[in-house]
N, CA, C and O atoms as a printed pandas DataFrame, in Angstrom:
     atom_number atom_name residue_name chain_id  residue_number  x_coord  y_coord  z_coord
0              1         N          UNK        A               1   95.578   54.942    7.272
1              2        CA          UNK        A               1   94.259   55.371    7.708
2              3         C          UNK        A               1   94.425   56.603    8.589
3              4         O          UNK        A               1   95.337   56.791    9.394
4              5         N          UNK        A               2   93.646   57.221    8.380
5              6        CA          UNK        A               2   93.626   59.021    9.276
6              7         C          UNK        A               2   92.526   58.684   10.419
7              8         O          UNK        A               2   91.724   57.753   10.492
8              9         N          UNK        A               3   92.813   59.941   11.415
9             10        CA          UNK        A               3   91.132   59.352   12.011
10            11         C          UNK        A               3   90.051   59.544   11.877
11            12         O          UNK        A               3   89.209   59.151   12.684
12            13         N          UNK        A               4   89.739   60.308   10.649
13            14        CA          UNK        A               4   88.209   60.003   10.359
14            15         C          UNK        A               4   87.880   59.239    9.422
15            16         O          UNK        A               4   86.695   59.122    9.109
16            17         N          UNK        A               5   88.959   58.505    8.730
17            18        CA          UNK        A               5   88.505   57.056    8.138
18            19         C          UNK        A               5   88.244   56.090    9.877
19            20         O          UNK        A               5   87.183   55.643   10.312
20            21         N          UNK        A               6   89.226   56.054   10.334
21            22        CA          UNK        A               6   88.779   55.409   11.906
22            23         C          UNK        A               6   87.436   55.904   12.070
23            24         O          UNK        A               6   86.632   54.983   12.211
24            25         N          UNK        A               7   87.046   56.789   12.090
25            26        CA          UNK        A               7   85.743   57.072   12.881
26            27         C          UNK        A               7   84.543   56.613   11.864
27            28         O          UNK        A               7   83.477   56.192   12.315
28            29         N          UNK        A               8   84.812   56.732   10.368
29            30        CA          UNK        A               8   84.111   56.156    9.555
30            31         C          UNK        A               8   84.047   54.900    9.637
31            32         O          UNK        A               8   82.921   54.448    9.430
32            33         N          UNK        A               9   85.196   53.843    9.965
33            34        CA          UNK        A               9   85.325   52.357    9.845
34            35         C          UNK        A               9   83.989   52.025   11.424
35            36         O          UNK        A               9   83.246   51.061   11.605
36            37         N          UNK        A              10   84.144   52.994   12.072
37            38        CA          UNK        A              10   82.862   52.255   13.449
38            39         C          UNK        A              10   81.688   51.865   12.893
39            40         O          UNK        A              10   81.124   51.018   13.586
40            41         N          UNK        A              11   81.034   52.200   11.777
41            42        CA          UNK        A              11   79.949   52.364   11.165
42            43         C          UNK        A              11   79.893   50.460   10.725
43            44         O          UNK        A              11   78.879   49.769   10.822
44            45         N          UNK        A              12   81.151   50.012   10.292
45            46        CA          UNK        A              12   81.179   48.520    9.736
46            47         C          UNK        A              12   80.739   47.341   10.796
47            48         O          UNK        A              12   80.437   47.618   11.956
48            49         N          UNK        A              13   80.736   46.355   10.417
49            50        CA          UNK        A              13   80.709   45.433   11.403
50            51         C          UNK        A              13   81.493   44.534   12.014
51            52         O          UNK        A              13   81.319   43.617   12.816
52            53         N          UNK        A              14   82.732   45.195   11.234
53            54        CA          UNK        A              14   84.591   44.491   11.590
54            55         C          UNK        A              14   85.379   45.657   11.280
55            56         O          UNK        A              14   85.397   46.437   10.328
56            57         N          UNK        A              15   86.005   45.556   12.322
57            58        CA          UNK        A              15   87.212   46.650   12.492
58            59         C          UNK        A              15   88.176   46.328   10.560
59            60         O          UNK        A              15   88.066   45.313    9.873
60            61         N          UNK        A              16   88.784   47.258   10.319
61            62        CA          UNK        A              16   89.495   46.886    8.802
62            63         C          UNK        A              16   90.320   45.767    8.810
63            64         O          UNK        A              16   90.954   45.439    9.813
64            65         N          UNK        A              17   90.346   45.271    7.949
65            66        CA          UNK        A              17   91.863   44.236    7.532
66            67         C          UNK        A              17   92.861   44.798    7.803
67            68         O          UNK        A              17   92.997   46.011    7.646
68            69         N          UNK        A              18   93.545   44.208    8.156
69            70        CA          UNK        A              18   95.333   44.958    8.556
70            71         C          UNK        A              18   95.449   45.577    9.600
71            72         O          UNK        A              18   96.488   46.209    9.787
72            73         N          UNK        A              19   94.415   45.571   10.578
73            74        CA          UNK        A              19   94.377   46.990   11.794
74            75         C          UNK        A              19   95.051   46.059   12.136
75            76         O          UNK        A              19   94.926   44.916   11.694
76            77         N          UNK        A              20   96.148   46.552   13.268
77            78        CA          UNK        A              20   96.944   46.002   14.352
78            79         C          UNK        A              20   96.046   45.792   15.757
79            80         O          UNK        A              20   94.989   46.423   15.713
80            81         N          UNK        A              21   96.247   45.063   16.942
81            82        CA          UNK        A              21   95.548   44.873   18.247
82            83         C          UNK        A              21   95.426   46.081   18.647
83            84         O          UNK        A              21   94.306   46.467   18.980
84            85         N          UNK        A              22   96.150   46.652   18.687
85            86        CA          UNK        A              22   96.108   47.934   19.571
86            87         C          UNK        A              22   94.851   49.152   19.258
87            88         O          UNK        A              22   93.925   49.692   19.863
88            89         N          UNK        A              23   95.387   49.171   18.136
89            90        CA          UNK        A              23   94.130   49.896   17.377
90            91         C          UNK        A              23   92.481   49.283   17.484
91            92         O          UNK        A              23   91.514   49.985   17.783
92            93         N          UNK        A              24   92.430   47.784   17.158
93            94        CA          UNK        A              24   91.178   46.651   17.215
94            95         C          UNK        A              24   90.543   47.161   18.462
95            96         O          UNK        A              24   89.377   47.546   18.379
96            97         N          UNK        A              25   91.324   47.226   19.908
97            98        CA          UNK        A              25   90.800   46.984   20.922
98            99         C          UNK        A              25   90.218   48.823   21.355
99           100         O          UNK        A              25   89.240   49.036   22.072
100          101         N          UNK        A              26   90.991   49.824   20.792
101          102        CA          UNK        A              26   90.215   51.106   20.621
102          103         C          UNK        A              26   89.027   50.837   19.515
103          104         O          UNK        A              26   88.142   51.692   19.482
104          105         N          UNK        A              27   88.948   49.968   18.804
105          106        CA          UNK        A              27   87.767   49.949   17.707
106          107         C          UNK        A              27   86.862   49.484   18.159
107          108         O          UNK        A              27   85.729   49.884   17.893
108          109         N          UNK        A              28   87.144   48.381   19.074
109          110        CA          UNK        A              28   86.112   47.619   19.918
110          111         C          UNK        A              28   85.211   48.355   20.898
111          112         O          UNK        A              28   83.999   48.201   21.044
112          113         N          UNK        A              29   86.255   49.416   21.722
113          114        CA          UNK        A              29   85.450   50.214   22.829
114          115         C          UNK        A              29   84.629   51.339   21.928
115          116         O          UNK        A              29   83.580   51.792   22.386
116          117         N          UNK        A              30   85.058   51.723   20.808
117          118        CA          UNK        A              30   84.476   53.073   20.391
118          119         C          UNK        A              30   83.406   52.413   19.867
119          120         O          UNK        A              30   82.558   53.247   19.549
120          121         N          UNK        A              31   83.074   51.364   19.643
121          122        CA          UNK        A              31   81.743   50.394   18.909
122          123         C          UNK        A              31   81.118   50.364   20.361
123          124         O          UNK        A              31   79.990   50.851   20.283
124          125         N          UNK        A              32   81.365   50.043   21.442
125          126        CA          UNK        A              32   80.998   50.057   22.815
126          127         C          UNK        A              32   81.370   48.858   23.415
127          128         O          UNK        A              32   81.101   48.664   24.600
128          129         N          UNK        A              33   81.958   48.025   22.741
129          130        CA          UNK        A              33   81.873   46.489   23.162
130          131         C          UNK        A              33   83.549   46.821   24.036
131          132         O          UNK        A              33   84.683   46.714   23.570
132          133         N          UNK        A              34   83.107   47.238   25.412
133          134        CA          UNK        A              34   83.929   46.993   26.385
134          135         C          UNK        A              34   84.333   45.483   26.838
135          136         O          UNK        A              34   84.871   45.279   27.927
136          137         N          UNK        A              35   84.079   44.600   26.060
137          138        CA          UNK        A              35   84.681   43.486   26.911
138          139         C          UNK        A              35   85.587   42.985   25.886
139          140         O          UNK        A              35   86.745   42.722   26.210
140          141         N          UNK        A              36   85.147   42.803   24.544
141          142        CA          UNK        A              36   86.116   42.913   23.462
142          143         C          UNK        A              36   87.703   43.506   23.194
143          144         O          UNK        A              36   88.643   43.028   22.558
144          145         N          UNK        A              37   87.554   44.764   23.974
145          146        CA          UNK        A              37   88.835   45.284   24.277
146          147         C          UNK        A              37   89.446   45.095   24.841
147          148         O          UNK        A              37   90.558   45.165   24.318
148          149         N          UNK        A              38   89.472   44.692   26.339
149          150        CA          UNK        A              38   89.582   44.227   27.087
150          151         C          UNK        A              38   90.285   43.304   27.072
151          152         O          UNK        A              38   91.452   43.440   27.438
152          153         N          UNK        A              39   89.730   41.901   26.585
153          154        CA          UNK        A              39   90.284   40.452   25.693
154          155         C          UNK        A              39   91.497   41.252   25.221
155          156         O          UNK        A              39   92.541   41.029   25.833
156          157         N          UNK        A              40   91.525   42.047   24.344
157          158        CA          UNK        A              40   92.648   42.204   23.716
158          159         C          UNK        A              40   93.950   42.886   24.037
159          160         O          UNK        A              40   95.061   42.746   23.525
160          161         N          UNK        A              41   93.524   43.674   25.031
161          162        CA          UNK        A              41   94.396   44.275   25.973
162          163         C          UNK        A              41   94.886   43.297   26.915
163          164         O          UNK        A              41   96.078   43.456   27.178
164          165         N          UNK        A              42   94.388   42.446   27.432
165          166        CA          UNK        A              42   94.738   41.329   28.339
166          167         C          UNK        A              42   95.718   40.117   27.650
167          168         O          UNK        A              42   96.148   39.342   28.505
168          169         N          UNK        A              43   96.145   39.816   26.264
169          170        CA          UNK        A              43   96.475   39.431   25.549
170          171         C          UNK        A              43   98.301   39.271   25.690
171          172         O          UNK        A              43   98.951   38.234   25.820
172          173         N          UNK        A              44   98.781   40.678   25.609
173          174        CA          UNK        A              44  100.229   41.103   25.829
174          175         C          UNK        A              44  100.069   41.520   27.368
175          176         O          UNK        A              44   99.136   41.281   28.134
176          177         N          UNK        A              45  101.575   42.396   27.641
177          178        CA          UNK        A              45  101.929   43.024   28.927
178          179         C          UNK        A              45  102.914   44.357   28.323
179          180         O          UNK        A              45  103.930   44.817   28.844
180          181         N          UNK        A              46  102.312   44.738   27.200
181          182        CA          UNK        A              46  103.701   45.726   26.376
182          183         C          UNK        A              46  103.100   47.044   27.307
183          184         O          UNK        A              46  101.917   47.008   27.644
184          185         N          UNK        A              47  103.996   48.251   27.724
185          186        CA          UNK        A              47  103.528   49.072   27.660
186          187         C          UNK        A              47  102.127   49.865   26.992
187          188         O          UNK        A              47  101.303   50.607   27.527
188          189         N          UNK        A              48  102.216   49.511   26.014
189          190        CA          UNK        A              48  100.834   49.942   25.039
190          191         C          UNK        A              48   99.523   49.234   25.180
191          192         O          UNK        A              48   98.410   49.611   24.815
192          193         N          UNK        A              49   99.935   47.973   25.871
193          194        CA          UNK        A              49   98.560   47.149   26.023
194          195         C          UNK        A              49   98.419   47.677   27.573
195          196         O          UNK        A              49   97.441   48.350   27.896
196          197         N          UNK        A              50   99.256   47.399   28.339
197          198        CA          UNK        A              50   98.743   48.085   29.694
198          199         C          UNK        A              50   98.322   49.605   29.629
199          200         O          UNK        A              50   97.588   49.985   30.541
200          201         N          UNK        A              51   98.652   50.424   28.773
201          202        CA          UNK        A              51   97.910   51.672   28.551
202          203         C          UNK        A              51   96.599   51.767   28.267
203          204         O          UNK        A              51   95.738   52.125   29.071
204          205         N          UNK        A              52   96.419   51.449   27.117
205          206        CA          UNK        A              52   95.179   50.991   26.741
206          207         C          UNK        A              52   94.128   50.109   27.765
207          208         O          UNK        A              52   92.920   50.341   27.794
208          209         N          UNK        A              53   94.810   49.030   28.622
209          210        CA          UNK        A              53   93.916   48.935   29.430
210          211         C          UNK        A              53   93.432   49.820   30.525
211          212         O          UNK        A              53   92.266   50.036   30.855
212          213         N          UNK        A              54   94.589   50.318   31.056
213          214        CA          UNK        A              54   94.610   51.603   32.359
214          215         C          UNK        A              54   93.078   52.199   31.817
215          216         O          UNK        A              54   92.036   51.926   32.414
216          217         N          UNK        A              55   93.127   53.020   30.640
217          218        CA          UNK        A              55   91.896   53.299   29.503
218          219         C          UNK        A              55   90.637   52.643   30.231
219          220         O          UNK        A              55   89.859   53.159   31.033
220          221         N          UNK        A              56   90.674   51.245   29.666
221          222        CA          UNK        A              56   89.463   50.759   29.431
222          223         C          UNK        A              56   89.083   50.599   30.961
223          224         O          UNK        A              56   87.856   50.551   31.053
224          225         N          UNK        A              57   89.602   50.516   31.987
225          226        CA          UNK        A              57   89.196   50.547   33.739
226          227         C          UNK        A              57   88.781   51.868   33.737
227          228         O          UNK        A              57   87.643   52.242   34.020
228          229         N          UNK        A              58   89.885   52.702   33.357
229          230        CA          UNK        A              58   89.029   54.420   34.258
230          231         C          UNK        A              58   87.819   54.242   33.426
231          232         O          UNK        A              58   86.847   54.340   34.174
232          233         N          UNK        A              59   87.399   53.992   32.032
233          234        CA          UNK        A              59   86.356   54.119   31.716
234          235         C          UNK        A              59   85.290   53.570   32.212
235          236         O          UNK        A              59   84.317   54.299   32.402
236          237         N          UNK        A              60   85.231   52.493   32.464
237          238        CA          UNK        A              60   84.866   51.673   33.671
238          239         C          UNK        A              60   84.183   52.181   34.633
239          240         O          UNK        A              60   83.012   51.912   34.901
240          241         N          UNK        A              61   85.224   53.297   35.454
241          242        CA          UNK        A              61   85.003   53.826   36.790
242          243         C          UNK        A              61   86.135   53.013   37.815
243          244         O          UNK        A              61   86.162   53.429   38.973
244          245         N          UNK        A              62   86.915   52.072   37.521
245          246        CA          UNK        A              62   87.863   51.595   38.327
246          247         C          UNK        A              62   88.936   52.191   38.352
247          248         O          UNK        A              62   89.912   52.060   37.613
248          249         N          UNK        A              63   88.738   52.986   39.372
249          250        CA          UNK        A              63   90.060   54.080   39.087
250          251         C          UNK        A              63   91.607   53.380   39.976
251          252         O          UNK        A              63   92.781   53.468   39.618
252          253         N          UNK        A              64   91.184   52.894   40.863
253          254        CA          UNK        A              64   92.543   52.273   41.397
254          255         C          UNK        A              64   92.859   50.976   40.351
255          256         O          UNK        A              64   94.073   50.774   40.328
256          257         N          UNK        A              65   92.307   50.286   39.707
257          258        CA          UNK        A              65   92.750   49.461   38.544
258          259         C          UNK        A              65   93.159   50.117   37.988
259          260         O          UNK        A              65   94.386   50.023   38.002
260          261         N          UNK        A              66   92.686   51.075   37.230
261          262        CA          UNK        A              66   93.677   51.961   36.281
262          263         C          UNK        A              66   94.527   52.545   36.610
263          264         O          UNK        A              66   95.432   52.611   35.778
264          265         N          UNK        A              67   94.713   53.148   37.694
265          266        CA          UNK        A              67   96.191   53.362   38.183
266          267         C          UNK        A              67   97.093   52.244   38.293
267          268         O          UNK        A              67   98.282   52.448   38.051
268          269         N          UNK        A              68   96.697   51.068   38.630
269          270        CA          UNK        A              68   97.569   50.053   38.671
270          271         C          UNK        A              68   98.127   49.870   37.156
271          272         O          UNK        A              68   99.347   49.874   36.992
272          273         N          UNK        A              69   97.321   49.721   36.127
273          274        CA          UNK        A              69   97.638   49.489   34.754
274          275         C          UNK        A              69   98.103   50.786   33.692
275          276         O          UNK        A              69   98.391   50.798   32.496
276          277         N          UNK        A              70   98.029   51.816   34.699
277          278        CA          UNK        A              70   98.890   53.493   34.427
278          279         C          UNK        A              70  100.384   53.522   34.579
279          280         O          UNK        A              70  101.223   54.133   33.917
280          281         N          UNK        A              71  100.581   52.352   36.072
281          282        CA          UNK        A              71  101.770   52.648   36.673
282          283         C          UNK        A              71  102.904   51.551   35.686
283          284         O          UNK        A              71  104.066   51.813   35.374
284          285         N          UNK        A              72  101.795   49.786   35.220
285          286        CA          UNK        A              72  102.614   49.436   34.500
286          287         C          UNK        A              72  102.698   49.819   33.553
287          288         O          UNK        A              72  103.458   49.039   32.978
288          289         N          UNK        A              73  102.374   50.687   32.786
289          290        CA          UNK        A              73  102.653   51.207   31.018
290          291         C          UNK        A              73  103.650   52.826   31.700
291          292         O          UNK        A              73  103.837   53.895   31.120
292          293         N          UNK        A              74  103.998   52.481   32.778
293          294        CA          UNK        A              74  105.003   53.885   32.980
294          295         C          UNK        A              74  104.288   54.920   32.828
295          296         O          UNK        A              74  104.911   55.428   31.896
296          297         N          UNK        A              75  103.222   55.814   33.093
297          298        CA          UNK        A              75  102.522   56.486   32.792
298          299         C          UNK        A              75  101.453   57.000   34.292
299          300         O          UNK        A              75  100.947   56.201   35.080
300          301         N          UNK        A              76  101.392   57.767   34.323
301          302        CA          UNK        A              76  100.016   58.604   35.013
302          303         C          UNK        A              76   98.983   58.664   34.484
303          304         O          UNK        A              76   98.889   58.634   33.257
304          305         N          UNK        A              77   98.061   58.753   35.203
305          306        CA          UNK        A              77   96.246   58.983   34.743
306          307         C          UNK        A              77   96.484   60.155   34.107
307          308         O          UNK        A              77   97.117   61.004   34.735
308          309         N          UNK        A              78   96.109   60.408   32.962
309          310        CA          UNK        A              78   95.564   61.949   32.353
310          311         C          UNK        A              78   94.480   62.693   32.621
311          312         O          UNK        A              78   93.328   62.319   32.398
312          313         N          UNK        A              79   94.802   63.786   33.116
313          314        CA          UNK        A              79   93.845   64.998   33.677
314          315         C          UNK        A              79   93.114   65.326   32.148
315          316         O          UNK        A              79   92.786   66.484   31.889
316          317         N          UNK        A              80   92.898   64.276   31.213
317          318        CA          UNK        A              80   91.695   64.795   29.846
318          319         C          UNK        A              80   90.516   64.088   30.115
319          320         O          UNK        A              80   90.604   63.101   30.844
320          321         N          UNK        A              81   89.265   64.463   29.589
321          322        CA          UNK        A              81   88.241   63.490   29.568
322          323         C          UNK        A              81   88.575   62.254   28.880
323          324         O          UNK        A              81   89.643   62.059   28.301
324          325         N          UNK        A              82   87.494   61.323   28.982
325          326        CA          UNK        A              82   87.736   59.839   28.742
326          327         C          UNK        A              82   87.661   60.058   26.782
327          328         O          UNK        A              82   88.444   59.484   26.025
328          329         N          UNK        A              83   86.800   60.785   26.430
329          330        CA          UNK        A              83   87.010   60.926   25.108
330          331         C          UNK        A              83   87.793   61.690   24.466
331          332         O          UNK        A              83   87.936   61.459   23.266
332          333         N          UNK        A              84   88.541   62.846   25.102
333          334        CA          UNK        A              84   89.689   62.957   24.924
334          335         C          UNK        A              84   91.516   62.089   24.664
335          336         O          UNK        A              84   92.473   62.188   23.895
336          337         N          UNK        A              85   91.094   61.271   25.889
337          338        CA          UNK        A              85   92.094   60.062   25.636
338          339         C          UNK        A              85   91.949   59.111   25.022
339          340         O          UNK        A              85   92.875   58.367   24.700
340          341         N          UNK        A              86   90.624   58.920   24.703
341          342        CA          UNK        A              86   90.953   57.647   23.270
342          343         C          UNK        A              86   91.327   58.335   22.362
343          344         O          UNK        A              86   92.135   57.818   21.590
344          345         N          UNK        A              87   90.818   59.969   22.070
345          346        CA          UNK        A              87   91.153   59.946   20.324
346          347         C          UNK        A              87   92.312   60.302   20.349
347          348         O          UNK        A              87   92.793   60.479   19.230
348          349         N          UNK        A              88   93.325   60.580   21.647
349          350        CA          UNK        A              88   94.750   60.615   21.802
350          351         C          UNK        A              88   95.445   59.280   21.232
351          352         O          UNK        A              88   96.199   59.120   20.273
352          353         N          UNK        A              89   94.864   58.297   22.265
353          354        CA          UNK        A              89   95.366   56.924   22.016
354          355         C          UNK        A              89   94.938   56.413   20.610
355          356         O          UNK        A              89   95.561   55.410   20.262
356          357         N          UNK        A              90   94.001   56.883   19.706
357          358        CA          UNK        A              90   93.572   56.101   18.667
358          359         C          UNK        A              90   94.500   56.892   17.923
359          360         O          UNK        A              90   95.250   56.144   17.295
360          361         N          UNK        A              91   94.740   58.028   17.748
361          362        CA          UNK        A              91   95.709   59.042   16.946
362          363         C          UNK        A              91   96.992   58.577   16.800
363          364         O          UNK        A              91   97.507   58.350   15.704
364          365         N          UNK        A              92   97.851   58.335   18.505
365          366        CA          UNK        A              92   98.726   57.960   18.598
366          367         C          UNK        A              92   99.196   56.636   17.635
367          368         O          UNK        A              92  100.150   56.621   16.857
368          369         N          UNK        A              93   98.173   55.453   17.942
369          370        CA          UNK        A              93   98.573   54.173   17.581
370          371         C          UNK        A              93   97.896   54.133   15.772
371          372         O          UNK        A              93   97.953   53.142   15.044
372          373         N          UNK        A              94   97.328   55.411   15.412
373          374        CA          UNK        A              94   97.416   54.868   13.769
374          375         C          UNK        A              94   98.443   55.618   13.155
375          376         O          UNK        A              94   98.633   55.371   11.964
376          377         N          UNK        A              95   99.620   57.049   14.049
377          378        CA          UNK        A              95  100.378   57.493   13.252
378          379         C          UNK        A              95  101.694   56.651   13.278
379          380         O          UNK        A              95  102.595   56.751   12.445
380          381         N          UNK        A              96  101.677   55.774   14.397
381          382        CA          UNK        A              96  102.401   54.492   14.526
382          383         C          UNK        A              96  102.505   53.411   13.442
383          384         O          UNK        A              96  103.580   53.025   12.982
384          385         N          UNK        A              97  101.191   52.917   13.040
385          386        CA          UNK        A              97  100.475   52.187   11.943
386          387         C          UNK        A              97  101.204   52.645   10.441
387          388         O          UNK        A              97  101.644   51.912    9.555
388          389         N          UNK        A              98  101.161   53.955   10.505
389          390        CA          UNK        A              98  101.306   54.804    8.972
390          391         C          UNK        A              98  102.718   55.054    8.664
391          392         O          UNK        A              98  103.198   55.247    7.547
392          393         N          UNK        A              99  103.383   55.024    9.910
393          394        CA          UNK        A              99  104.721   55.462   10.032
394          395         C          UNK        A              99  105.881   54.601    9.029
395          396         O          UNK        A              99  107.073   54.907    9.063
């Protein structure tokens, strides 16, 4: 999947068959359902899930949560907008997917 099949799949009413969590829980927020993601990010403790959550707090507005969940995925807050960093993070985790 590329990302504008991703951006096409928001339109459905279930993320695709075969998506991995990581991806689900960016499918969930870009649908808007912030708590959905969330769940799923809360799930593991991998680097990638604490990223993704760091994500879903600054979006939030909880910025010292997300630094907390920045610092465990080894990582800093990114100086991009918030929609900048998902379609980083959604990019990232489907060339992962394809790989």
């Amino acid at each position: 999947m590329n990302f504008e099949a991703f951006i096409d799949s928001l339109f459905s009413p279930e993320p695709p068959l075969g998506m991995g969590e990581l991806l689900k829980a960016l499918w969930y927020e870009g649908k808007g359902d912030w708590e959905k993601a969330h769940e799923i990010t809360q799930e593991a403790n991998t680097p990638d899930h604490c990223l993704i959550h760091a994500y879903l707090h600054r979006k939030e507005g909880d910025n010292w949560n997300a630094n907390y969940w920045y610092n465990r995925a080894k990582k800093e807050m990114p100086q991009l907008s918030l929609r900048q960093e998902w379609e980083l993070l959604v990019k990232t985790y489907l060339a992962r997917e394809t790989a």
